[in-house]
N, C-alpha and C positions, 0 to 999 in steps of 0.2 A: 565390510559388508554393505553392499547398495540398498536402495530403499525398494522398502512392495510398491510396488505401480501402481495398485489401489492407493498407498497413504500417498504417492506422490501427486495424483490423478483430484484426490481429494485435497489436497497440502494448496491454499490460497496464494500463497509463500513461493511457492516451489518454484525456480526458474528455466519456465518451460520453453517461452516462446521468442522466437530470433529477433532480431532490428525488423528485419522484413514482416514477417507474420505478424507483427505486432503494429508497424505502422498499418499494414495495409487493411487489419482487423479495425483502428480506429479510422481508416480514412484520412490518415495523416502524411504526412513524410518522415524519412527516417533522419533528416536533420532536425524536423521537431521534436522528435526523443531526446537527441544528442544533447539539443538544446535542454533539454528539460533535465537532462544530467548533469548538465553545466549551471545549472538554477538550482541545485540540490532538493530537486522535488523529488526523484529516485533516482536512487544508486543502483543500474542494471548489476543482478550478480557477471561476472568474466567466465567463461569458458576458459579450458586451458588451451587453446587456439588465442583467449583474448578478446572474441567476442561478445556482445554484450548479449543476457537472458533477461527476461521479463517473466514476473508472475503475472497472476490474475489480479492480485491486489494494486502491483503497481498498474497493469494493465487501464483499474477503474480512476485513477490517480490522475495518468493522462487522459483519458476521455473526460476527467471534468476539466482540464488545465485548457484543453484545448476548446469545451465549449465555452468556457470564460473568454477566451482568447476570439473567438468567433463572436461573441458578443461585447468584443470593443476593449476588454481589459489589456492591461501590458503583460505582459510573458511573465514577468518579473513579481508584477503586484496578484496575480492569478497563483503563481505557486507559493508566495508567501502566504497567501489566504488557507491554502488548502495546507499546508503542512501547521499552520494555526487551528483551523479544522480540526486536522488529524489529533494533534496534540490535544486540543477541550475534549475530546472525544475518547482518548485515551484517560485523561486524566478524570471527568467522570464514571466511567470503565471501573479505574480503581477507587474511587469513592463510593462507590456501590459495591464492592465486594469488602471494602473493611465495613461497612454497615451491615452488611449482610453474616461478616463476622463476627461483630458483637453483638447482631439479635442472636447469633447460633449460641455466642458462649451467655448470654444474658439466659435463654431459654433452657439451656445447662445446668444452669446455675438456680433459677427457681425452683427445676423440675427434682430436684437432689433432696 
């Protein structure tokens, strides 16, 4: 079973948008995606043709690689940055939800 067009519409995730729509949405070229999949900044999902999908998340991922890269970074030290980003970013994410899990069981626990 496919997904509702609403969760997919709403889905950040979802891989919507082609090499082209995607370049030409960032103002980019479609070797600077390539490029940025050969950097392991994103993994476009494949189509079963083989072509490459972009979400909206990766989408925002290149728009900062590329303004780094526009303001003099290397390609290279620009997606290392952001996927170090990504990851503090992630990982306070979950340092705030196991906190948020022991004030829940701590307030449990008083309230008994």
């Amino acid at each position: 079973m496919g997904q509702n067009p609403d969760d997919m519409f709403g889905d950040e995730n979802y891989p919507a948008y082609t090499i082209g729509q995607a370049a030409e949405m960032l103002g980019t070229t479609q070797d600077f995606l390539r490029r940025l999949d050969e950097a392991k900044l994103i993994n476009p999902h494949r189509s079963a043709g083989g072509h490459r999908r972009y979400s909206r998340y990766q989408l925002r991922l290149a728009a900062r690689a590329r303004e780094m890269v526009d303001e003099g970074l290397a390609l290279e030290a620009a997606c290392r940055i952001i996927i170090l980003e990504d990851q503090l970013e992630e990982a306070l994410r979950q340092n705030q939800n196991q906190q948020q899990e022991r004030g829940d069981k701590t307030d449990r626990t008083t309230s008994d």
